[in-house]
N, C-alpha and C positions, 0 to 999 in steps of 0.2 A: 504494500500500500504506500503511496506516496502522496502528500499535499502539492497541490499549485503553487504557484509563488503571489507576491503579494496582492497582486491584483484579482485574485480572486479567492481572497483567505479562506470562504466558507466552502470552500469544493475541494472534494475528496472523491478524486478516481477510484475505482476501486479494480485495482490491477491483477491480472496472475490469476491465481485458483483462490484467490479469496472468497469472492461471491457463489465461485463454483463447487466448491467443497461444502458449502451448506447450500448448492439444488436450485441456488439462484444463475440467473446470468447476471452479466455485469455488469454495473450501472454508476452511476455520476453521483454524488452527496452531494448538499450544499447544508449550512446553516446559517441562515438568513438574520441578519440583527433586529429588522425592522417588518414592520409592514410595507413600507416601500420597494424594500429587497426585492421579500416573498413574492410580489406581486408583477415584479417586472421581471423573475425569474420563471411564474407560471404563463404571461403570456410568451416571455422568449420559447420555452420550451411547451408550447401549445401541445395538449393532447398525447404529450411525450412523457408527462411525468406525473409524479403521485404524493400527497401530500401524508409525511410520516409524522404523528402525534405520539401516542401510547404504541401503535405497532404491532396491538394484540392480534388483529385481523391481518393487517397489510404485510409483515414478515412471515408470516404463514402459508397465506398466500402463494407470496412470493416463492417458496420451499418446494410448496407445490407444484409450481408451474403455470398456477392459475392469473396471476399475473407479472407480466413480466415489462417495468417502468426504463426507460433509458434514462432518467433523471428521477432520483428523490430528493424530496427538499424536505427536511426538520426544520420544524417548529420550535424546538423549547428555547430558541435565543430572542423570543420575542415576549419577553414581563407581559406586557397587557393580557395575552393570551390565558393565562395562568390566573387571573384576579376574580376575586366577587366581591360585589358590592351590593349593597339594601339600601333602598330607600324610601321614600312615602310613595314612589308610584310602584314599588314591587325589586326583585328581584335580579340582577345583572349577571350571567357566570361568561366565562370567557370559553371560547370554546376547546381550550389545554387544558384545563382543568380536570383532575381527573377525577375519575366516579367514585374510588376511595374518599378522598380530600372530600366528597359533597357527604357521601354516605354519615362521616365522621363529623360535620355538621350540624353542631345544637341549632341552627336557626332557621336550616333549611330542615330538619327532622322537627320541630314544634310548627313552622309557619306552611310549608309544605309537604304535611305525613305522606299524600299520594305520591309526587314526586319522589319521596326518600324509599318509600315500598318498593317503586317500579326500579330505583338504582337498585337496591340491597340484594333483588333477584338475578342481578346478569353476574352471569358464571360465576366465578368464587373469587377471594379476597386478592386473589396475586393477580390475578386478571383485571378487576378492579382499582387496587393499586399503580397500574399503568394506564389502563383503558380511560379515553376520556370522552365528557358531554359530546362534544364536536366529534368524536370520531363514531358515538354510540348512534347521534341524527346521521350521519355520513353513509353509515353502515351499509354494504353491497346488499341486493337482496342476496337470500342464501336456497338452493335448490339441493335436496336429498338423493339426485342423482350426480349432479358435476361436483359437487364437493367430497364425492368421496376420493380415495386413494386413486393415483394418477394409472395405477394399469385397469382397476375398474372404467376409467372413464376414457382408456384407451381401446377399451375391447369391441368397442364399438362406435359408428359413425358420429361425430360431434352434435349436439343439441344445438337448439336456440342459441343459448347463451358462450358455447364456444362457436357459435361463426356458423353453424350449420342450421338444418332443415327438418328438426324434428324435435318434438318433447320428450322424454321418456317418463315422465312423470305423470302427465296427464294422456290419459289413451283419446291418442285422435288429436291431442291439442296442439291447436293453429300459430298462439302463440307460445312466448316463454311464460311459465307457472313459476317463476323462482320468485319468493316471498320476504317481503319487510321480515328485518330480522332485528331491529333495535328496538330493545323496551323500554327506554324514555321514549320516545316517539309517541305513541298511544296516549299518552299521561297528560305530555308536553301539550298537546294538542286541544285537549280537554280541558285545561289553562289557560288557554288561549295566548299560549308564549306565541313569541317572535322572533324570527333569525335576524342575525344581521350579516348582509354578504357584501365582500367588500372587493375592487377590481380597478384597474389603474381607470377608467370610467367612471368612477365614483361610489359611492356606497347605495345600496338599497335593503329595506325592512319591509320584509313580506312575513306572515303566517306561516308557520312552521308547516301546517298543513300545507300550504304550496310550495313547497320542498320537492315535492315528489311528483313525478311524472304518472306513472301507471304503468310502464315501461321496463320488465324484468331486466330485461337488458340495461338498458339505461336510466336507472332508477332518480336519478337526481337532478332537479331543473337548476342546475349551476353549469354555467359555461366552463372548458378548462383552463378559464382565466379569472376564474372569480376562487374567491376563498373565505368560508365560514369564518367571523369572527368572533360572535358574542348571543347567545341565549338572554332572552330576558322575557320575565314571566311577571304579568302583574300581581300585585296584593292579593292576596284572596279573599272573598268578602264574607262576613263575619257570620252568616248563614249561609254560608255553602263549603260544603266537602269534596274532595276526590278519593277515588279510591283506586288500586290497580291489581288486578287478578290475570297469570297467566299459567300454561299447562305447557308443558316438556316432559319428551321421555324418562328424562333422570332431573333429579333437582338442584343440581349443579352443574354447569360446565355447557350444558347444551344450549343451543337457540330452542324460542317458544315454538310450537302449535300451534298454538293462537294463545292470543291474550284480550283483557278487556279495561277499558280504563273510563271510567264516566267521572262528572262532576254534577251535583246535587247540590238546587238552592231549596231551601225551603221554607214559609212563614205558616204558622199555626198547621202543621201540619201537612200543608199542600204545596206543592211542587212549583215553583216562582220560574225555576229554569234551570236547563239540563243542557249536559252535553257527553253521548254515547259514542269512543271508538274505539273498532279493532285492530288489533295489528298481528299479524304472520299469517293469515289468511288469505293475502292477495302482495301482489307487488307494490302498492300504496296502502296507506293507514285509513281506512275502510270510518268518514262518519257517519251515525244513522240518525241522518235527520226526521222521520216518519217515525220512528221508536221516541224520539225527541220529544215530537210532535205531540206525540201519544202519552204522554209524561208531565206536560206541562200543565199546571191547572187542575190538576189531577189533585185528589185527596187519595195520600200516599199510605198502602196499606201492602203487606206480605203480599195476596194475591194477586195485586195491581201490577208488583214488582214482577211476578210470575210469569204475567202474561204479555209484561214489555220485553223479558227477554224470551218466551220466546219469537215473539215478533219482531226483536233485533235479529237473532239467528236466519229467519225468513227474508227480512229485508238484507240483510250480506248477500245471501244468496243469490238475490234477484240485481245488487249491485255490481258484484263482484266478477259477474259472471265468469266464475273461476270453477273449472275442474276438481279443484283441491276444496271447495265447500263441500264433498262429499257428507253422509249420515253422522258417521262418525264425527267428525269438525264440527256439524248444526247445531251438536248434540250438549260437545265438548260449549262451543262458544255461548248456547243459553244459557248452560250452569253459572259459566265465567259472569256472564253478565248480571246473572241477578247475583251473584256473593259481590261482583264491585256495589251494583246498586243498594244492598243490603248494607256494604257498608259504609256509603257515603251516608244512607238516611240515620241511619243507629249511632255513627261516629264512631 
C-alpha cells in the first residue's frame, strides 16, 4: 500500500494483493476533511464510487463480489457528520452517527422510545457499534437469492439485480422483488423525519419517505453526486406515540420479514391521527394510508385495532403488488401491526 503525495493527502491506492487477498478488487480511498471535499470527489468520480461510513454492509459486500467500487470515499474526517443536536423544533443526528452512540442515548430513549426500539433490533451490538443512521436509511435493498454465497449465485443465470433477466424469488416475476432492509426507515417515517441531501448544486430536505424509488435495483432517489447529510425528526407531541414491531428468522444478526412501525395520536380516547408503515415487504417502505384513514376518529378499542391490521395486511397487498406478500407475510404483517398499534395506544 502506498499514499499519494501531497496533493492528494486523502487517497490511498490500494496496490498489490491487498484488496485481493480479502475477495475485493482494487480500489482508490480517499478521506475527505470536508463536505466540500466529499462532494466534489462524488461528482469527479460519478457512479464510480461508494460512500464508506460504518462499513457493516458495504465491506461485505464488497468480499462478496457483490459490489465492486473503483473509488471509496470515508466519511469519519468530517465532525459534522458524527453530531446530535435537540432543540424546541425536534431532533438533529448527522448521518455518521452510529446506531450504538443513538441506542446508548438517555434522550433519544425517553423522547423517542419508537425510534430507540426500531435501532436496538438491527443485528447485534458490534454491528451496531459501527453501523450508522445514514448508512441504516442508505441501506441496499436485500434479496434471499443474490445475497447468498457467490457459487450459489453462480450456478445459475444472473437475476434482476445482477444485470440479468429473471427473479428467482418470485415465480414468474417481471421485476426485481429485492426488499427494504433498514429498520429505522419504517419508524423514521412514521415521525415524519426528514433527510437532508447535500451536492455541489446545493442542498435539499425532502421526507425520508421520498428516499426511495420503488426500484429493487435502484432503490435510492439520490443522484451519484448527492450525499446524505443529516436526519432530523420533529418533537413528538405530547399525545402521541410510536411504536416499532418487526419478525426475522433469528433475532439477531438477520434483516426483517417484515416489520411495522405506526404512530398514535390520541385525545379522550379516540384516534386524532395516525400514521401506518411497512418495511421488508417490498423495495420501498410500504404507507397505509386507507388503514390510516380507517383509524382516524375512531374511538380506539382492542377490536378496532384488530380489524385495522388486518386491513393494513390487505391494503400492502393491493399496494405493493409484490410476489413476496405471499399468506405467510399477510399473516406475519397483521400481527406486527396490531402489537405496534397496541403499543402506541397503551404506551
Amino acid at each position: 500500500m502506498e499514499r499519494r503525495g501531497d496533493r492528494d493527502p486523502g487517497l490511498i491506492p490500494l496496490t498489490g494483493n491487498y484488496a485481493e487477498k480479502r475477495g475485493m478488487k482494487n480500489f482508490s480511498y480517499f478521506e475527505p476533511a470536508g463536505f466540500k471535499e466529499a462532494l466534489f470527489l462524488l461528482a469527479e468520480h460519478k457512479g464510480k464510487s461508494k460512500i464508506l461510513a460504518g462499513g457493516t454492509d458495504l465491506i461485505p459486500q464488497m468480499k462478496r463480489g457483490l459490489s465492486a467500487p473503483e473509488t471509496v470515499i470515508h466519511l469519519k474526517g468530517i465532525p459534522a457528520l458524527g453530531e446530535i443536536s435537540e432543540s424546541e423544533e425536534g431532533l438533529r443526528i448527522g448521518a455518521a452517527v452510529t446506531l450504538g452512540s443513538l441506542e446508548r442515548n438517555s434522550r433519544l430513549a425517553s423522547g423517542y422510545p419508537g425510534l430507540h426500539a426500531a435501532i436496538s433490533r438491527v443485528a447485534m451490538p458490534a454491528v451496531r457499534n459501527s453501523g450508522t443512521i445514514g448508512g441504516n436509511v442508505c441501506l441496499d435493498t436485500k434479496c434471499i437469492y443474490r445475497d447468498q454465497v457467490q457459487t450459489w449465485d453462480r450456478a445459475l443465470p444472473p437475476c434482476f439485480k445482477s444485470g440479468g433477466e429473471r427473479c428467482y424469488v418470485v415465480r414468474g416475476g417481471k421485476t426485481c422483488h429485492a426488499s427494504l432492509a433498514g429498520d429505522t426507515v419504517p419508524i423514521l417515517i412514521a415521525l415524519k423525519a426528514k433527510a437532508k441531501v447535500l451536492s455541489l448544486a446545493g442542498e435539499r430536505v425532502i421526507p425520508v419517505e421520498e428516499l426511495y424509488t420503488g426500484n429493487g435495483i435502484r432503490p435510492l432517489n439520490l443522484s451519484a453526486a448527492e450525499l446524505l447529510a443529516e436526519i432530523s425528526i420533529p418533537r413528538q407531541e405530547a399525545n402521541g406515540r410510536a411504536a416499532y414491531f418487526r419478525y426475522s428468522l433469528r433475532k439477531a444478526i438477520d434483516f426483517p420479514v417484515a416489520s411495522a412501525a405506526v404512530f398514535l395520536a390520541q385525545k379522550n380516547g379516540t384516534c386524532t391521527e395516525s400514521r401506518v408503515v411497512l418495511g421488508a415487504v417490498a423495495p420501498r417502505p410500504l404507507r397505509l394510508l386507507e388503514t390510516e384513514r380507517a383509524l382516524n376518529g375512531q374511538k380506539i378499542t382492542e377490536r378496532g385495532l384488530q380489524d385495522c391490521a388486518r386491513q393494513a395486511s390487505q391494503e400492502a397487498l393491493q399496494i405493493s403488488k409484490s410476489g413476496r406478500m405471499n399468506r405467510f407475510t399477510r399473516e406475519i404483517t397483521a400481527s406486527l401491526v396490531f402489537q405496534a398499534l397496541k403499543k402506541a395506544w397503551r404506551g
